[in-house]
N, C-alpha and C positions, 0 to 999 in steps of 0.2 A: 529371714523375713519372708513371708509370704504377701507376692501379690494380686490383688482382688481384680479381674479383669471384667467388665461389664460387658455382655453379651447378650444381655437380657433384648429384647424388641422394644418392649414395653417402656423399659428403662430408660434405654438407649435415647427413644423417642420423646420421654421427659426431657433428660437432659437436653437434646435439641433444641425443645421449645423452650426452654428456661434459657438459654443463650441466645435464642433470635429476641423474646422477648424482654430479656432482661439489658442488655446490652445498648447504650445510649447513643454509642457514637456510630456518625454517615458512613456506609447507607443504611446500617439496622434501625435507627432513629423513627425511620419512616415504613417499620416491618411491622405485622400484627400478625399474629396467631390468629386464627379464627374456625368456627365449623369444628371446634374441638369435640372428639368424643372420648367423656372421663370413661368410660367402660370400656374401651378398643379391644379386641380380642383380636393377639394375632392370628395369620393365617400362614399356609405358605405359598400361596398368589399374591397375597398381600391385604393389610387394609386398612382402606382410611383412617388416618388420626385425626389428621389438619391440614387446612390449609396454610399459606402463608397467603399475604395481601400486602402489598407495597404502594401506599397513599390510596388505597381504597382498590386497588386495581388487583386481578390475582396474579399471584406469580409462581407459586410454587406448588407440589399439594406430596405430604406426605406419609407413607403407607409402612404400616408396622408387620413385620416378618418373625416367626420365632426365634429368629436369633439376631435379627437384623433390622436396617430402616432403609428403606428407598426412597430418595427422594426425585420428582419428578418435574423438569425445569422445560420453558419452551421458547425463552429469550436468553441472546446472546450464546447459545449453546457451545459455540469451539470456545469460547472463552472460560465456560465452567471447565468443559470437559480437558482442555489445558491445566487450568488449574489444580482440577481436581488428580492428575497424573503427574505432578508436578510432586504434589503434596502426598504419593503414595496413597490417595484414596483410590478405590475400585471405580470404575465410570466406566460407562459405556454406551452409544448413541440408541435412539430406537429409533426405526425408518418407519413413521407412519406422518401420515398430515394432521399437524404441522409436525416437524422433527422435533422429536424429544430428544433430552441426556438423562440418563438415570444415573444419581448417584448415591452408593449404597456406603452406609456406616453401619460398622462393623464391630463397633465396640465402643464405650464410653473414652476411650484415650482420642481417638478421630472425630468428632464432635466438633471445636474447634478449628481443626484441618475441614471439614466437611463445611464449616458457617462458610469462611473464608475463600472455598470456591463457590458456594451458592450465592454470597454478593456479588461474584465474577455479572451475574446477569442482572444487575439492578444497574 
């Protein structure tokens, strides 16, 4: 049996937002997609897809890679970035003001490992 591993940016970052937005229960309940762009061309700096916004407020903003998705968090951050190493996702802090965690999916299989620490900061 062959298996299909999703690598794609693009993809990846569908799938992301089909999970923050589709997904009913606390705290995604109160998560929106927003600032979406259907035409995103990745990059390999990165580039905006979407935001995320929690009860109108922003919280998240994330950025599509040719192979990959970054996502960029700036509450709660040891508490992703726990998570997110917990869960075998890739994370890592970024030292500028305010402190960031960026945490990067890598494949359609982490998606859900990836939701699970980005609610770490709601």
């Amino acid at each position: 049996m062959v298996e299909d591993r999703i690598t794609d940016g693009v993809r990846i970052a569908q799938l992301l937002s089909s999970e923050f937005d589709g997904r009913e229960d606390p705290p995604l309940d109160s998560v929106a997609v927003v600032n979406a762009d259907s035409d995103v061309e990745p990059s390999e700096e990165g580039t905006l897809a979407y935001e995320l916004e929690r009860r109108g407020e922003p919280a998240a903003k994330v950025f599509v890679h040719p192979d990959r998705v970054r996502i960029e968090l700036t509450d709660k951050i040891e508490a992703v970035e726990r998570k997110a190493a917990e869960s075998g996702i890739r994370v890592r802090p970024k030292a500028v003001r305010p402190p960031r965690v960026l945490v990067f999916v890598e494949s359609g299989a982490e998606v859900k490992r990836a939701v699970d620490a980005v609610i770490e900061s709601f």
